[in-house]
C-alpha positions as CSV (number, residue, x, y, z in Angstrom):
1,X,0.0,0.0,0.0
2,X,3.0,2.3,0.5
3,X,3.9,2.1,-3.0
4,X,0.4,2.6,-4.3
5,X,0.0,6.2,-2.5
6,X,3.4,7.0,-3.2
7,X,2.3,6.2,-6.9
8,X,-1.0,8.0,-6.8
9,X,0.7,10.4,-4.7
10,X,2.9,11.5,-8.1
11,X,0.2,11.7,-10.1
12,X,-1.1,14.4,-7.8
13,X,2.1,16.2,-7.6
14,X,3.1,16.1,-11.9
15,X,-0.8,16.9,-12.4
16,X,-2.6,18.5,-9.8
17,X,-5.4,19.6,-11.5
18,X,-5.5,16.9,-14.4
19,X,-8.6,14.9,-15.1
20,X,-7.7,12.1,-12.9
21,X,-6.1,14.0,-9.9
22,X,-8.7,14.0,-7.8
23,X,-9.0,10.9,-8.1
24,X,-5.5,9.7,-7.3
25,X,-5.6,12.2,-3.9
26,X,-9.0,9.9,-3.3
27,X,-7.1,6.8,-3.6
28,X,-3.9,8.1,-1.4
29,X,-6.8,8.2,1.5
30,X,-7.8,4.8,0.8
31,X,-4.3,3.1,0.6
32,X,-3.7,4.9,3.7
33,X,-7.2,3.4,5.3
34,X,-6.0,0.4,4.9
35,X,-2.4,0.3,6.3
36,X,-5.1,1.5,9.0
37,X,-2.8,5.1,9.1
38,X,-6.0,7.2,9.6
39,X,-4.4,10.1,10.5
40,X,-2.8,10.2,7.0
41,X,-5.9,9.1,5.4
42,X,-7.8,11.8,7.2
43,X,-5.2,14.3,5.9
44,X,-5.4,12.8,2.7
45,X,-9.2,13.1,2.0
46,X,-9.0,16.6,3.2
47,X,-6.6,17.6,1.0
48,X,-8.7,16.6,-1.9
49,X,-11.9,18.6,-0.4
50,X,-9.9,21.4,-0.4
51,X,-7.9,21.4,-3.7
52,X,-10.7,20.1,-5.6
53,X,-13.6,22.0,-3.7
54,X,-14.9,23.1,-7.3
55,X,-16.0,20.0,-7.9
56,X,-18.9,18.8,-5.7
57,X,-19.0,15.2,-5.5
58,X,-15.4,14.8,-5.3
59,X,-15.2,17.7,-2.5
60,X,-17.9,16.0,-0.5
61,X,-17.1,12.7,-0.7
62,X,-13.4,13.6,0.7
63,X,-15.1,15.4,3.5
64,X,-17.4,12.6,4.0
65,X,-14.4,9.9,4.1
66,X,-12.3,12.2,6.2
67,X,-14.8,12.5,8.9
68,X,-15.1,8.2,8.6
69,X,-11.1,8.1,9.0
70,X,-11.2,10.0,12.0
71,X,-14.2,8.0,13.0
72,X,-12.4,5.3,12.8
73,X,-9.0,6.6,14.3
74,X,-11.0,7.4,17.2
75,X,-12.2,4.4,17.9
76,X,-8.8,2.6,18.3
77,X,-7.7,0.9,21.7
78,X,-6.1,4.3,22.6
79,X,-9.5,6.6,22.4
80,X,-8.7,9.8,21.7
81,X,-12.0,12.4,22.7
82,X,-9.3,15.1,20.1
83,X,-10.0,12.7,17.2
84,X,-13.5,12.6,18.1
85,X,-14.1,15.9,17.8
86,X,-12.1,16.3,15.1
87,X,-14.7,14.0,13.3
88,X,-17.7,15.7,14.8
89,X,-15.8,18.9,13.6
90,X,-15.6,17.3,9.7
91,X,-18.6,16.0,9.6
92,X,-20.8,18.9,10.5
93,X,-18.4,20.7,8.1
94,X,-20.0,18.1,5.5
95,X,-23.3,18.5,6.8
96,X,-23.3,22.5,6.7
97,X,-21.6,22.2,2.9
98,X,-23.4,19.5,1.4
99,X,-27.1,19.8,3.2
100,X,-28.2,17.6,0.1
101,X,-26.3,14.9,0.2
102,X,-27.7,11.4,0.5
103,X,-25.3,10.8,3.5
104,X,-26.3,13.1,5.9
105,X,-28.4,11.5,8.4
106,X,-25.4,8.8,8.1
107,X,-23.2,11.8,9.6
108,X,-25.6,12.7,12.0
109,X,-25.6,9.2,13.3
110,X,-22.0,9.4,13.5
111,X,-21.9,12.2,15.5
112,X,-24.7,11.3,18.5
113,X,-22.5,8.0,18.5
114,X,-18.9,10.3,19.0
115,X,-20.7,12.4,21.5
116,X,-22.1,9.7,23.2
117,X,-19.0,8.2,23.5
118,X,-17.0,11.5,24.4
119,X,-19.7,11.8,27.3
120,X,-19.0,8.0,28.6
121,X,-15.5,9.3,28.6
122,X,-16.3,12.6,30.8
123,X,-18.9,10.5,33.1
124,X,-16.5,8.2,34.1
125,X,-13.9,10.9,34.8
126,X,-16.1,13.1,36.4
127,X,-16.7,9.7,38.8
128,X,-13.0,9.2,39.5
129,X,-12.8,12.6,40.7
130,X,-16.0,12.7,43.1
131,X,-14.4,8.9,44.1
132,X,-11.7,11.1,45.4
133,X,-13.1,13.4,46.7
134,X,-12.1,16.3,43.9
135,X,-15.9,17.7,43.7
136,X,-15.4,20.2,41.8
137,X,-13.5,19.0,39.0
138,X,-15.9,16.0,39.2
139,X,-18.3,18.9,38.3
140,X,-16.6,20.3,35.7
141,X,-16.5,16.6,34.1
142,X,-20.7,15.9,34.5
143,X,-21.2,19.3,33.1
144,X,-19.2,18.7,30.5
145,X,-21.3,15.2,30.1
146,X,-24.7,17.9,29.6
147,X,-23.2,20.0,27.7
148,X,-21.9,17.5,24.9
149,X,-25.5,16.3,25.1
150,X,-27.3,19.6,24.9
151,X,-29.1,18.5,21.6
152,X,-30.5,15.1,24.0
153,X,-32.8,15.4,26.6
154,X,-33.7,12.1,27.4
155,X,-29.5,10.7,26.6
156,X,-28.9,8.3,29.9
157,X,-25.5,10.4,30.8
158,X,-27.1,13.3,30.9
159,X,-29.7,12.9,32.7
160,X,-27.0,11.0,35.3
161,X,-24.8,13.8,34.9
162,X,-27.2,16.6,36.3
163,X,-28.7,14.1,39.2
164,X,-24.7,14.2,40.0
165,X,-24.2,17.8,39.2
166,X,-27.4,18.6,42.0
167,X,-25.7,16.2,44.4
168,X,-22.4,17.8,44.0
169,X,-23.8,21.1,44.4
170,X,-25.4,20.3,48.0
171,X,-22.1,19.0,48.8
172,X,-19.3,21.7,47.7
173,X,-18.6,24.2,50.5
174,X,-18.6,27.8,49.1
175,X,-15.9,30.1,49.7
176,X,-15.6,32.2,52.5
177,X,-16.0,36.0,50.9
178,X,-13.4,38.3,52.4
């Protein structure tokens, strides 16, 4: 796969606005998907939405895939909330640009699946801290949790998140004015 996108890669570089360009930047995504480099992927699809943002299709279906690569990257063993909102970021950036496109509601799936998963990641942090005994930071972390869910009422870890945010509140001392 290294040899393909170095290939396509020329093609790109001798021709960048040739017929089949966009095509080739397309492809130096896809070799990169699947050495399973999706941070050069990502870059790779993005490059072609912006170069070759004339074209529609090709511009949003680079936008599209870039958002999935980073999808993807964030799910690895090592999860990553940047990644995740770096693919939140793309793919309302696809959603805003392309309104039309059949893939949309895909993308908004997507996204109430990142955030979802970004608020699982701030719930549980938000419990280490009140576990020891850091309440305030533990409320920074549920807030968080309602924030990221702002567009869902009835999401679980919100609705945990401000039973643990009231909680919290009874609990935190204020300060002493001077």
């Amino acid at each position: 796969m290294e040899k393909t996108a170095d290939m396509y890669g020329k093609i790109v570089k001798d021709a960048p606005f040739s017929e089949i360009a966009p095509q080739a930047q397309m492809k130096i995504g896809t070799a990169r998907e699947k050495q399973k480099d999706f941070p050069k992927a990502a870059k790779a699809y993005e490059t072609a939405a912006d170069r070759y943002r004339d074209r529609g299709p090709i511009a949003a279906d680079a936008l599209y895939r870039a958002g999935l690569a980073y999808q993807k990257q964030a799910q690895t063993a090592e999860y990553d909330q940047s990644t995740a909102a770096k693919a939140i970021a793309t793919f309302t950036d696809f959603m805003t640009l392309y309104p039309e496109d059949s893939r949309v509601a895909e993308a908004q799936k997507i996204i109430t699946a990142l955030k979802t998963e970004q608020a699982h990641g701030n719930f549980t942090t938000g419990q280490y801290y009140e576990s020891r005994g850091k309440l305030i930071s533990a409320k920074i972390y549920y807030n968080e949790v309602v924030n990221l869910l702002l567009g869902e009422p009835n999401s679980t870890y919100a609705s945990k998140a401000r039973v643990r945010i009231e909680a919290l509140n009874k609990r935190i001392q204020p300060e002493p004015t001077k």
